[in-house]
C-alpha positions as CSV (number, residue, x, y, z in Angstrom):
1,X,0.0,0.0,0.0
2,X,2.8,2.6,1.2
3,X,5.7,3.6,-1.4
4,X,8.6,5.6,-1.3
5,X,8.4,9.0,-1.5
6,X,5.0,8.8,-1.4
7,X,2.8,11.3,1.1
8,X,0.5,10.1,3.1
9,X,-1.1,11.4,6.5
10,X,-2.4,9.7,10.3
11,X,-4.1,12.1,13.2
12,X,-0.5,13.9,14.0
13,X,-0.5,15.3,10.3
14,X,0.9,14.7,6.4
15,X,4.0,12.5,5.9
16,X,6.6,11.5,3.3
17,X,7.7,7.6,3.4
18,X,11.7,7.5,3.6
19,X,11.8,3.8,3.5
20,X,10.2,0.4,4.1
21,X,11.2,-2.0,6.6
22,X,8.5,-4.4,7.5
23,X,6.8,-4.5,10.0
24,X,7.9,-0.9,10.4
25,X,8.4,2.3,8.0
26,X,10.7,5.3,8.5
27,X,8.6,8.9,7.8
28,X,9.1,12.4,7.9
29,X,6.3,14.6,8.8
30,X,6.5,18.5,7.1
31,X,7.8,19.5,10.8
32,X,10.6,17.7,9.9
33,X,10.6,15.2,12.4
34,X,11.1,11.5,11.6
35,X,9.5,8.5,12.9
36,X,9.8,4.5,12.8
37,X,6.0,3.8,12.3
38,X,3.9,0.5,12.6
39,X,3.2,-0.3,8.8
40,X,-0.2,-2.3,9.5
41,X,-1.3,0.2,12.0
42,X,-0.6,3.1,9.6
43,X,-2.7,1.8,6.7
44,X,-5.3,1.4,8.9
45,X,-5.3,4.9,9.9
46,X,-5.0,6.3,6.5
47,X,-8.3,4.2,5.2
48,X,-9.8,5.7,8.2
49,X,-8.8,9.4,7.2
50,X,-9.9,8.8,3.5
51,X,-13.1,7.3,4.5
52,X,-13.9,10.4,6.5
53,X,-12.5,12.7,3.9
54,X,-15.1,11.5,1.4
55,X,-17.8,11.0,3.9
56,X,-17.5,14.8,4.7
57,X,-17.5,15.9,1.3
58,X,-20.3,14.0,0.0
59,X,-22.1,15.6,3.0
60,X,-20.6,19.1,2.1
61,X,-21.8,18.9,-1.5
62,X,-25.4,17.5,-0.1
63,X,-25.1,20.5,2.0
64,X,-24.5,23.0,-1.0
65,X,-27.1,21.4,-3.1
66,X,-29.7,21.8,-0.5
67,X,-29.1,25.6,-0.1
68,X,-29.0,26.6,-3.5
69,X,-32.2,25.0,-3.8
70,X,-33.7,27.5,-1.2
71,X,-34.0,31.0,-2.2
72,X,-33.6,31.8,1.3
73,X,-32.0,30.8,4.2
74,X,-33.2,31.7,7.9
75,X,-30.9,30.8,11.4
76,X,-32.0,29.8,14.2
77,X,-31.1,29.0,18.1
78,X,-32.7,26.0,18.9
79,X,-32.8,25.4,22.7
80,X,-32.6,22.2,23.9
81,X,-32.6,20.9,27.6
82,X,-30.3,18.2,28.7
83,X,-31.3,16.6,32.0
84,X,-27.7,14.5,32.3
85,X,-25.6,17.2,31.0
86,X,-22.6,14.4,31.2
87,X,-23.9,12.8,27.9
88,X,-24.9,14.1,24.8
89,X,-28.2,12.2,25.4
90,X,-31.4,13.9,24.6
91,X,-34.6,13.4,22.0
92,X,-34.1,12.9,18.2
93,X,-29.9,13.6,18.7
94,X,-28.6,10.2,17.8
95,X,-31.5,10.1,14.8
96,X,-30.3,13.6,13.5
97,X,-33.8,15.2,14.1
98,X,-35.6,18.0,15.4
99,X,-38.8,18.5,16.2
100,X,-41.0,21.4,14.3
101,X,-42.6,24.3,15.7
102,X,-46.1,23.9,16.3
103,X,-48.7,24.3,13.9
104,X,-49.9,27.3,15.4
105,X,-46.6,29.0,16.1
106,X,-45.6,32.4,14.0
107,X,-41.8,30.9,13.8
108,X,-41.6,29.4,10.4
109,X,-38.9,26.9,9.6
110,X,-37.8,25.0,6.4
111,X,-35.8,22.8,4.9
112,X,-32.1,24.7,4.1
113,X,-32.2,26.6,7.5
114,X,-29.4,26.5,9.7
115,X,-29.2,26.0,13.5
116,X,-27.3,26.2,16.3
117,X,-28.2,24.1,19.4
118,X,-28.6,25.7,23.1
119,X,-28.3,23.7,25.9
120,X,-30.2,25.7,28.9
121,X,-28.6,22.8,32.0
122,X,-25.3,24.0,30.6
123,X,-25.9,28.1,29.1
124,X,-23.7,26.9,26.1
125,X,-24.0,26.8,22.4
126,X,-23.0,23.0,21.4
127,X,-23.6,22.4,17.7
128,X,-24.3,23.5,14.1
129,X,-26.8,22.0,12.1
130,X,-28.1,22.2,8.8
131,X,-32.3,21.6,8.0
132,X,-32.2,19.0,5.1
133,X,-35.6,18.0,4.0
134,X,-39.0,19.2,4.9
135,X,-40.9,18.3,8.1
136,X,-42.4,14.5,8.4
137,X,-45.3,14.0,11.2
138,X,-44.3,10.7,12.9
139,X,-45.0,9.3,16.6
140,X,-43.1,11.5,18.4
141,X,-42.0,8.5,20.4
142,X,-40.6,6.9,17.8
143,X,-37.5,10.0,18.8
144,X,-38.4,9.7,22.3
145,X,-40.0,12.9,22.9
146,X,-42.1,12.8,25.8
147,X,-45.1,15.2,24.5
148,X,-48.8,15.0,24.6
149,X,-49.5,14.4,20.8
150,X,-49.9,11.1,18.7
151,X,-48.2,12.8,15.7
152,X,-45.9,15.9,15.8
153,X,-43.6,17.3,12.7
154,X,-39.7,16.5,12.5
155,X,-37.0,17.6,10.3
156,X,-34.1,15.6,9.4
157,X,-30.7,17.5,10.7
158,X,-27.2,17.2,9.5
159,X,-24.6,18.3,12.0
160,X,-21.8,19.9,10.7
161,X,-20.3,20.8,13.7
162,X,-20.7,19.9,17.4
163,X,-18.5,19.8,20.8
164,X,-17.8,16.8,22.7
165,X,-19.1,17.8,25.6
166,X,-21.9,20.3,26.4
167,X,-19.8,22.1,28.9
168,X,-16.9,22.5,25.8
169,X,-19.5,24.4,23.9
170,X,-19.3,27.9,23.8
171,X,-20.8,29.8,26.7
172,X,-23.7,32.2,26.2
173,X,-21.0,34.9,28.2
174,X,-18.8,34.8,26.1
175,X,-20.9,36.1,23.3
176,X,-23.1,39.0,22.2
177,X,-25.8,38.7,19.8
178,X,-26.9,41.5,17.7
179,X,-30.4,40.0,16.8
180,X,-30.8,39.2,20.4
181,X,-29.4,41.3,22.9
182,X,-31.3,40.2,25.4
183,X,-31.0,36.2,25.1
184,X,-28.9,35.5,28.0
185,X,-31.9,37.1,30.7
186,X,-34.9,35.6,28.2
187,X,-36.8,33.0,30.2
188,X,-36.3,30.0,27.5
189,X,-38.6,27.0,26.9
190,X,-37.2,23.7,25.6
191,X,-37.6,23.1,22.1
192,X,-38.0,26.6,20.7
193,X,-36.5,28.6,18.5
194,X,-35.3,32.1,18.5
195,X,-34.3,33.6,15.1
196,X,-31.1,35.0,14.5
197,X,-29.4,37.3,11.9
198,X,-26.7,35.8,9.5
199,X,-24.1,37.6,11.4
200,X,-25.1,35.7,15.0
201,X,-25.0,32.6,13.2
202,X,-21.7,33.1,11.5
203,X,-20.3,34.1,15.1
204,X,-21.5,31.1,16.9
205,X,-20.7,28.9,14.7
206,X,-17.0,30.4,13.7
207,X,-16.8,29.7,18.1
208,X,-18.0,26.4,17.7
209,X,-15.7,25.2,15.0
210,X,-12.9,26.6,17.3
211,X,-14.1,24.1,20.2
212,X,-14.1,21.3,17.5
213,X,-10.6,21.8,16.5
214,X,-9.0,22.4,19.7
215,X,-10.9,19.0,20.4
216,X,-9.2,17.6,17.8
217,X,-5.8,18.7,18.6
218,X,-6.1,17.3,21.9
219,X,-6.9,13.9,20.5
220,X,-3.5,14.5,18.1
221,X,-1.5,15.0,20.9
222,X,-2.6,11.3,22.3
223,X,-1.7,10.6,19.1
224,X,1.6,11.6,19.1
225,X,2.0,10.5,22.5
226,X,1.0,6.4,20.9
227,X,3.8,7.5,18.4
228,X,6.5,8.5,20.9
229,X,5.9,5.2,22.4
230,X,6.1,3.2,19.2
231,X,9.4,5.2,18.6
232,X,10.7,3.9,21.7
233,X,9.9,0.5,21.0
């Protein structure tokens, strides 16, 4: 699979194969560091990375499709509440949906919009979401909503950003919103939504995709740290 001179990447960054030694492989990553890595691991790690390469960019192109279909795109705080704020366990999450505004409500929502979720146990902002077909009625505990109604509407979600942990999102202090100054003393309700101008929108989630990455760069740090050891083997 690997070849001299060819370039190739794991979690600590891109890499150029000096040679091939099996089991192992001497690399230089563009730090200019070298390493003596584990040739079966590695190829494991780089299907990984290509895997979630193309996953994300099918998604990003689904993403782009769906918006230039919509002449119009509206943003939106959706607040959620999160009994066991340990665990990014709460209704419709792990399905990637959300449930509508009522019938009767003057918030109007469609397909294309964009979200960012609100956790009110926590006061933090914890993902980015993207509206990606119209609403369905369905049991609502069929997501595990716990609501007086036999059918309610839900739209399919994807998330294009989130934290880790709720408390790693960004805090409602740490942010001022120009299309609501007044969020962080509003009395909020779970499961409504607040509109929001582009601008709020692109600030939260510019903060949230800062969470993500500093996320990420803790888990290439392990990384490097299972590296070091390898080194030393």
């Amino acid at each position: 699979m690997f070849e001299v001179n060819g370039v190739y990447a794991n979690r600590r960054g891109k890499y150029t194969v000096l040679a091939l030694n099996p089991p192992k492989m001497r690399v230089r990553f563009e730090d200019g560091s070298e390493a003596d890595l584990k040739i079966d691991l590695q190829e494991r790690i780089w299907e990984n990375i290509a895997v979630e390469f193309e996953a994300k960019e099918a998604s990003r192109q689904a993403r782009a499709a769906k918006r230039s279909l919509s002449k119009e795109t509206s943003y939106f705080i959706k607040v959620i509440s999160v009994p066991s704020t340990s665990e990014m366990l709460f209704p419709g999450w792990a399905e990637q949906v959300i449930l509508a505004p009522a019938a009767e409500s003057s918030v109007k929502v469609n397909s294309g919009d964009r979200i960012i979720f609100y956790a009110m146990e926590t006061r933090t902002f914890f993902a980015v979401a993207t509206i990606t077909e119209d609403a369905k009625s369905t049991n609502p505990k069929d997501y595990f909503f716990n609501i007086e109604a036999e059918e309610a509407g839900f739209f399919p979600i994807d998330i294009d950003a989130s934290a880790i942990k709720l408390e790693q999102g960004a805090h409602v202090d740490s942010v001022e919103l120009e299309s609501q100054p007044k969020f962080k003393r509003l009395r909020l309700e779970a499961e409504s939504y607040l509109e929001i101008n582009e601008d709020d929108f692109e600030l939260l989630a510019e903060l949230l995709t800062e969470v993500v990455e500093d996320a990420d760069d803790e888990l290439d740090d392990e990384d490097d740290d299972a590296y070091d050891e390898e080194d030393d083997d």
